[in-house]
C-alpha positions in Angstrom: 18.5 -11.3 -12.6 20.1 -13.9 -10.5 21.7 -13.9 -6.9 20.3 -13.0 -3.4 18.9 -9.8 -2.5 19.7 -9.2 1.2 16.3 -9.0 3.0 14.9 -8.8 6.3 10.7 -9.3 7.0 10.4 -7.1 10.3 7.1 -8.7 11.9 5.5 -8.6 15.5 3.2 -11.3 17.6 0.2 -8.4 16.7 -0.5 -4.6 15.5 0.6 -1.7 18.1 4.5 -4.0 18.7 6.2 -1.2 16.6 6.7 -2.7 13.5 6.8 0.5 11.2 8.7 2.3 13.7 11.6 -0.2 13.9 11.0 -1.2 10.4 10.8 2.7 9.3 14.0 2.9 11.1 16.3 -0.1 9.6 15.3 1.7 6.9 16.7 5.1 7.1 19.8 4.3 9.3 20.8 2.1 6.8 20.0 4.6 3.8 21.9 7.3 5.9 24.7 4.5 6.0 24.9 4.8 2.0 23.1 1.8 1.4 20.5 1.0 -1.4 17.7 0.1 0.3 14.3 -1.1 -1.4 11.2 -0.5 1.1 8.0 -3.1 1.0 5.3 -3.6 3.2 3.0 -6.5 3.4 -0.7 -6.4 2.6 -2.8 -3.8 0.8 -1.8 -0.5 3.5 -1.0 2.8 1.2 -0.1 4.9 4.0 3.3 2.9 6.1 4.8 2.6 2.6 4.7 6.7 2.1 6.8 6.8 5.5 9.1 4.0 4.2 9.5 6.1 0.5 10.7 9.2 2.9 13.3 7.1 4.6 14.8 5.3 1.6 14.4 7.5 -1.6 12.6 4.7 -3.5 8.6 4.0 -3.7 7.1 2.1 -1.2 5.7 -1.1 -2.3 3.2 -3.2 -1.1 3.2 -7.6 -1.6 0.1 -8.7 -1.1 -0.8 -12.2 -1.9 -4.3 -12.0 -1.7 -4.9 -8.8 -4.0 -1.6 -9.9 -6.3 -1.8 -14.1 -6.2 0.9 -15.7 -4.4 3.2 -16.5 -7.5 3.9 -12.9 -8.2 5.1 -12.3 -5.0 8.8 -13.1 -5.9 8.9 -11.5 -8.8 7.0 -8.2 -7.5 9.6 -8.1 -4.7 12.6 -8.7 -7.3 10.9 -5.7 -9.5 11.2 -3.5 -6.5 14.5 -4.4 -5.2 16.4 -3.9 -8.2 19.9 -2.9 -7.6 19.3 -2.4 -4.1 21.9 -3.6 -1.5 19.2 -4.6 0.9 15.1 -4.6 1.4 13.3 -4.4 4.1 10.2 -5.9 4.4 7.7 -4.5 7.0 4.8 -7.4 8.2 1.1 -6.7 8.9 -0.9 -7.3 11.6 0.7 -10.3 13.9 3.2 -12.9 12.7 0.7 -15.6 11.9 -2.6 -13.0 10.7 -3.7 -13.0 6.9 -6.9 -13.2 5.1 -10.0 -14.0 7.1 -11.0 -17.5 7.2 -7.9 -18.4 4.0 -5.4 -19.9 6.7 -1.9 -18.3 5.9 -2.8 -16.5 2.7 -1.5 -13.1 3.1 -0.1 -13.1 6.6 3.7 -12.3 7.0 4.3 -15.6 8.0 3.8 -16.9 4.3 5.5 -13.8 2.6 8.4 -14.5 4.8 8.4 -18.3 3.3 7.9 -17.4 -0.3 10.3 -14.7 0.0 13.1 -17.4 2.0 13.6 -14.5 4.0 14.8 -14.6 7.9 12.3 -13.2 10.1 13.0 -10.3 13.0 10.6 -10.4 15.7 9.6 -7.0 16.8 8.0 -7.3 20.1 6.4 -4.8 23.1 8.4 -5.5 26.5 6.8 -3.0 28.3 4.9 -5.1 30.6 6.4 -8.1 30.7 10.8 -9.6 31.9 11.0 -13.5 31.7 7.6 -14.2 30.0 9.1 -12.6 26.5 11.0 -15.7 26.0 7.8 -17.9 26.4 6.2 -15.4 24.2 9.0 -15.8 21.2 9.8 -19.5 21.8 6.4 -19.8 20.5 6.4 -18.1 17.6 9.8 -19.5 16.9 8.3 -22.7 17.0 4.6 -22.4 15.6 5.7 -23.3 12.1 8.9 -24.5 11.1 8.6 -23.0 7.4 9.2 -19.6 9.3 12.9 -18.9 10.2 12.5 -16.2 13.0 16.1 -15.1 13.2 16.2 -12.6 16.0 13.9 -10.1 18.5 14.1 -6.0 18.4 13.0 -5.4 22.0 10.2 -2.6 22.1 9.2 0.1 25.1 11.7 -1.2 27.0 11.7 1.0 30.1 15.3 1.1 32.1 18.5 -0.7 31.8 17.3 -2.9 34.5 14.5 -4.3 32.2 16.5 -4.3 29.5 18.6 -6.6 31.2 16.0 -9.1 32.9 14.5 -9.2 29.2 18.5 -10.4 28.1 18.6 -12.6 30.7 15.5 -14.3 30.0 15.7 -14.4 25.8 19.2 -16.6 26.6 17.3 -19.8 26.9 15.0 -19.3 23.8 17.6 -19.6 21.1 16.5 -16.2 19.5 19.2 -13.7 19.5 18.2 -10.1 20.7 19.5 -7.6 17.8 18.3 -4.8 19.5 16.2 -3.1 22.7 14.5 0.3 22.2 13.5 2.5 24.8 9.9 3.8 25.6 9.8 7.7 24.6 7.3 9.8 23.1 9.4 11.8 21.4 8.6 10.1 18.1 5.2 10.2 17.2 3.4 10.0 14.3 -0.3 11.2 14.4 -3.1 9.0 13.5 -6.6 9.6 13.0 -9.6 7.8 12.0 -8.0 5.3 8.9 -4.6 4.9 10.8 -1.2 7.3 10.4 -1.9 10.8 8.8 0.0 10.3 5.2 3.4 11.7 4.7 2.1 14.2 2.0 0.4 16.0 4.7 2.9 16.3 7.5 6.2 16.3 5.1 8.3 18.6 7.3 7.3 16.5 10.7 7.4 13.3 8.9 11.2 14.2 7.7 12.2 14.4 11.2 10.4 11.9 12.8 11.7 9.7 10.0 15.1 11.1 10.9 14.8 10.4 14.9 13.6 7.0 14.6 16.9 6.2 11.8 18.9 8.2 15.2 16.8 5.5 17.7 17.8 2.8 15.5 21.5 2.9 14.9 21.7 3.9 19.1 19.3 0.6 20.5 19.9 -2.2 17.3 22.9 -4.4 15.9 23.1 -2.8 12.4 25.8 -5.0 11.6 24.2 -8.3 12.8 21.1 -7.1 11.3 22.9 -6.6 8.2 24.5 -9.8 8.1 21.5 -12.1 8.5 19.8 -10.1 5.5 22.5 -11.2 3.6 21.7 -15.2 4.8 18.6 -14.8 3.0 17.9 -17.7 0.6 18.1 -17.7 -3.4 14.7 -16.9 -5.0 13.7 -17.9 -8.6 15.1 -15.6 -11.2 11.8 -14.5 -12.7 11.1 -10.5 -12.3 8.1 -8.7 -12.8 8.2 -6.2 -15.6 5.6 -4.3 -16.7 6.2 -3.7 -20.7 6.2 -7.9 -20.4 2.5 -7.7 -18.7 1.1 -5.2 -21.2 2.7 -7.1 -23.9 0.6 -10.0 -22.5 -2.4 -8.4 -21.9 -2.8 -7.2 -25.7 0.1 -4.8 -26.0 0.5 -1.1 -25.8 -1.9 1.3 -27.1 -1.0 4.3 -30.3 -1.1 7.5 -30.0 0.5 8.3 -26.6 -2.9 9.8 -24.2 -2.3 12.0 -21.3 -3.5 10.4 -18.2 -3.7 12.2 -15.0 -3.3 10.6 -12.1 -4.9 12.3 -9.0 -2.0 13.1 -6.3 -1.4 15.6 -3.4 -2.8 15.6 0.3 -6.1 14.8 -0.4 -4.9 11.5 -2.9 -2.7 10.0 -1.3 -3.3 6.2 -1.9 -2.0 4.3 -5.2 0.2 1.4 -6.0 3.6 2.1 -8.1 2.9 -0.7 -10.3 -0.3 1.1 -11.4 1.9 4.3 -12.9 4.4 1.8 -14.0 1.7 -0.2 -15.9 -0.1 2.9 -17.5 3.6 4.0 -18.9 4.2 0.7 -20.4 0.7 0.6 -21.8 1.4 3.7 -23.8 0.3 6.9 -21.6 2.1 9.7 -20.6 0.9 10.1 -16.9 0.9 13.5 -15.8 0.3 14.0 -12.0 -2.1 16.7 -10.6 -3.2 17.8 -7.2 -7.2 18.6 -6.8 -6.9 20.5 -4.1 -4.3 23.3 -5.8 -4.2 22.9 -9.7 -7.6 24.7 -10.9 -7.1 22.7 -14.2 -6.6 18.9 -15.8 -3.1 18.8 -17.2 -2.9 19.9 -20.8 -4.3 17.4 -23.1 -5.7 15.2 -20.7 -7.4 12.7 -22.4 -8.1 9.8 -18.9 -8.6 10.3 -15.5 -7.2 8.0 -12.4 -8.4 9.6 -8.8 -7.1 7.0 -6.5 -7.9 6.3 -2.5 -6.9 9.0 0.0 -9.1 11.3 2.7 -11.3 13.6 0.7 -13.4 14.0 3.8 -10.5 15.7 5.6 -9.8 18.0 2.9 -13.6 18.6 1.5 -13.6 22.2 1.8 -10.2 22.9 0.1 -11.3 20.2 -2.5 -15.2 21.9 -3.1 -13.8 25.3 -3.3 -11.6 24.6 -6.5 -14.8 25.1 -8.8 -13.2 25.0 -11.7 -11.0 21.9 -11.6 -14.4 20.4 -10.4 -16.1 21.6 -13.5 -12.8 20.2 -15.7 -13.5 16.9 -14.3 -17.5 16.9 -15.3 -16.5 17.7 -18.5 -14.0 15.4 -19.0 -16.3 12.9 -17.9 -18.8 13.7 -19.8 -17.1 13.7 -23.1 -17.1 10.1 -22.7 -12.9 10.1 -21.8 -11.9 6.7 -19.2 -12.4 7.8 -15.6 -11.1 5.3 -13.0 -11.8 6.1 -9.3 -10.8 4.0 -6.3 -12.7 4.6 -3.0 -11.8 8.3 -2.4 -12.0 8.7 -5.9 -15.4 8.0 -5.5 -16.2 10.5 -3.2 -14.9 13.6 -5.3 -17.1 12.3 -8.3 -20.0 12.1 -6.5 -22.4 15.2 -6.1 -21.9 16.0 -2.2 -19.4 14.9 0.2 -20.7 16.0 4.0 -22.9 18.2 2.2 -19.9 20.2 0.1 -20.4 20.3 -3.9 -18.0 18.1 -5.2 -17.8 16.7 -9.4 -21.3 16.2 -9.3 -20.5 13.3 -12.1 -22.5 10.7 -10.2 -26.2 10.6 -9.0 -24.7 9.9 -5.4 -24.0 11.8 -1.9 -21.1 10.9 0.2 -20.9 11.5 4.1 -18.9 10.8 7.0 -20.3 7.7 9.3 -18.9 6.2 12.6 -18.6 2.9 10.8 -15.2 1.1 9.5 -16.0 -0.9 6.6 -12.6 -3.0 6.0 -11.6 -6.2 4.4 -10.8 -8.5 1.3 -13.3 -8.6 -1.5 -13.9 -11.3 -4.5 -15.8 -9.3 -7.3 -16.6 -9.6 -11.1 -17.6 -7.4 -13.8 -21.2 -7.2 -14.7 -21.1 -5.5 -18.1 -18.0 -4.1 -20.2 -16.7 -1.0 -19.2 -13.7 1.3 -19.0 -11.1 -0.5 -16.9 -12.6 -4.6 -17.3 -15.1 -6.2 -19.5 -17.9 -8.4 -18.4 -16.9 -11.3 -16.5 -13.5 -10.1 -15.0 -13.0 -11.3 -11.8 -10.8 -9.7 -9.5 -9.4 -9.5 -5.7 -9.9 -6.3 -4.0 -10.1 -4.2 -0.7 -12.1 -1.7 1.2 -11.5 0.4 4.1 -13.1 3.7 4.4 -15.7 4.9 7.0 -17.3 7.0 4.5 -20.6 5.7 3.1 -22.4 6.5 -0.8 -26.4 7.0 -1.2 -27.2 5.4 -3.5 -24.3 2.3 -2.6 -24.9 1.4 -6.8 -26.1 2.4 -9.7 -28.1 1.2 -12.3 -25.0 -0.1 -13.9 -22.7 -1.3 -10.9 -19.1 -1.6 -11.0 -18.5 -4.7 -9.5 -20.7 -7.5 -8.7 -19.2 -8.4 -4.8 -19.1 -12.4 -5.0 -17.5 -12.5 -1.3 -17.4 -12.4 1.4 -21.3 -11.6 1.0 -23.2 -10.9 -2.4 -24.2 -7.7 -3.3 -23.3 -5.1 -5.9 -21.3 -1.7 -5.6 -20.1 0.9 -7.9 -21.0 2.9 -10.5 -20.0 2.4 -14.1 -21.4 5.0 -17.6 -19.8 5.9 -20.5 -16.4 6.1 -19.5 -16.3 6.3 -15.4 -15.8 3.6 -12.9 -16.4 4.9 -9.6 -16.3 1.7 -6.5 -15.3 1.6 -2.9 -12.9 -1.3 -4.3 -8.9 -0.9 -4.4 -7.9 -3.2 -7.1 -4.1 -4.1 -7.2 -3.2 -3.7 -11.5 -0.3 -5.9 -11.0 -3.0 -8.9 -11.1 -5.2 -7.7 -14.1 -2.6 -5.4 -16.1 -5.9 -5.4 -18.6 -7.5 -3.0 -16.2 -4.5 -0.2 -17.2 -4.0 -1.6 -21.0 -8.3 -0.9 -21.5 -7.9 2.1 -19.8 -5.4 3.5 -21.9 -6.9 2.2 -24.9 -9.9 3.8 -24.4 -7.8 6.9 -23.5 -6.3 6.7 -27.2 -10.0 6.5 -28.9 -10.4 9.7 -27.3 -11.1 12.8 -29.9 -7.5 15.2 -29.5 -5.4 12.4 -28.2 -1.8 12.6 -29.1 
């Protein structure tokens, strides 16, 4: 796969500039304009890239450096953007933010240099005329490696603003491709882990999606914005394939297992690379929703329940008795159970005090705590998705908390930022607060659908 992809990294000097809603936006006005567009976000957040799949058509994808390693970057990005005419790549945090402590690992600044791709600075004018120009003339200037191409002026109040801020961005040497007024008629809902997920709000989501793509082509320079995607550099030719990864990691496994793969309102969080990766390992992934479908799909033989909010939905998801039941039993035949953060929560026997699976000796609840950030961890015995001595990259960000936080076989030995272990691992379930990105340890899906295979009735 040679040749540039047109591509655009929309960033902003911090969080709260209006990065997804302009990003959201390039998106679906230039869908709506017929365009192919592939949809990526920087760093491990599930929930933006649900809004960018509604405004393109195509999964939302996540490059993150830390969880993924910086090399696979490019090639993640060139998986993704496959016969696309243009991606859009949506930053995270500020400009210059990544990993705590690790200099520019993970920040949009260094996806924007391994990716060659120009920068468009996204930035909140609504309390400020000349000083914007200070403002970007120093982030145009902080690191050279970083080619920050143009400004989308946010919250701009009047005309009159809008042309004091013109005025002043003349002398920075930073085009403006756009000015969008402050209104609250678009607003998507948050709540305590950020923006309610898509799969929860479809019908509002479609037309907030659809107003922000109208905001969009009304307030920014499609045409310019188009043009300086397509000044994007050349990247290296390697692409990351899945089949190649499970060829690498051992090859795929007989016998074709059923895995189902948690979805719905109440599961919303999971990587596409993870589905990708369990197909090319040899599973036929089934999806199912816990809080509707009162059984596993027909000849289930593995289980992935991914992240998600289980505590907003832990009525709906305790009522289903019998889909709770399916899943002890499942798990109890000794079948390969992987569960990420929420995950965790519906295996355990109480979340807020509702029954849930009941398949580990652990109670979840609510807390008023956010518990967020990278994660170094390793394997402390073999088990369904990594054997002993696996390290990995990982992240956590819940505000739920587990009694007890292990058990007597943990998941993952935590080796930073602070020792300690966490999980739960027996017979075939891995349960852990920890989101692990596949696309660094395709062993993780290869085992898991190994084990899947070994199971008595798998096809």
């Amino acid at each position: 796969m040679s040749g540039t992809i047109p591509r655009l990294v929309i960033a902003a000097p911090s969080s709260g500039a209006g990065k997804t809603t302009v990003a959201t936006g390039l998106m679906a006005a230039f869908a709506e304009a017929g365009l192919a567009v592939s949809p990526h976000k920087v760093g491990p957040d599930y929930i933006d890239p649900g809004y960018h799949a509604l405004a393109t058509g195509r999964p939302g994808r996540n490059l993150d450096a830390y969880l993924c390693g910086t090399g696979r970057i490019a090639p993640l990005f060139r998986h993704g953007a496959r016969g696309c005419d243009l991606a859009v790549v949506e930053g995270v945090m500020g400009l210059f933010d990544g990993a705590s402590g690790q200099g520019e690992l993970a920040s949009t600044a260094q996806i924007a240099k391994v990716l060659r791709a120009p920068v468009v600075l996204v930035v909140d004018a609504s309390s400020q005329s000349r000083s914007v120009a200070a403002l970007v003339h120093g982030f145009a200037s902080w690191d050279p490696g970083v080619r920050l191409a143009g400004v989308i002026l946010n919250k701009v109040g009047s005309d009159r603003h809008e042309a004091l801020l013109r005025e002043a961005m003349e002398s920075s040497g930073v085009p403006v491709l756009g000015a969008l007024r402050r209104t609250g008629a678009v607003h998507a809902p948050s709540r305590h882990l950020g923006l309610i997920p898509v799969a929860e709000r479809r019908a509002e989501a479609v037309d907030s999606v659809r107003e922000l793509a109208a905001r969009v082509r009304e307030g920014c320079d499609l045409e310019a914005l188009l043009a300086l995607a397509r000044s994007a550099g050349e990247l290296p030719d390697e692409v990351w394939d899945p089949a190649g990864e499970v060829a690498a990691a051992g090859g795929p496994a007989g016998g074709r297992p059923v895995i189902a793969v948690a979805g719905g309102a109440a599961f919303t969080f999971s990587y596409a690379e993870h589905t990708e990766l369990l197909r090319a390992a040899g599973a036929e992934v089934v999806p199912f929703d816990p809080l509707h479908d009162e059984r596993l799909p027909e000849g289930t033989r593995g289980l992935v329940i991914g992240g998600g909010f289980p505590e907003v939905h832990a009525p709906d998801l305790s009522a289903n008795a019998p889909l709770r039941a399916a899943v002890a039993t499942l798990a109890a035949s000794g079948a390969p159970v992987s569960a990420e953060c929420a995950g965790l929560l519906y295996l355990s026997r109480s979340l807020d005090g509702r029954p849930m699976c009941g398949v580990l000796p652990a109670d979840a609840r609510m807390t008023d705590r956010l518990t967020l950030g990278y994660r170094e961890a390793v394997a402390l015995t073999d088990n369904a998705l990594a054997a002993a001595g696996t390290r990995v990259r990982g992240h956590e960000f819940h505000r739920t908390t587990v009694e007890p936080g292990a058990g007597t076989a943990p998941a993952w030995g935590v080796t930073h930022p602070a020792r300690r272990v966490e999980g739960f691992t027996a017979d075939g379930v891995h349960a852990s607060y920890l989101h692990v990105h596949w696309a660094a340890t395709p062993s993780v899906a290869t085992r898991l659908v190994s084990a899947a295979a070994g199971v008595a009735g798998a096809r």
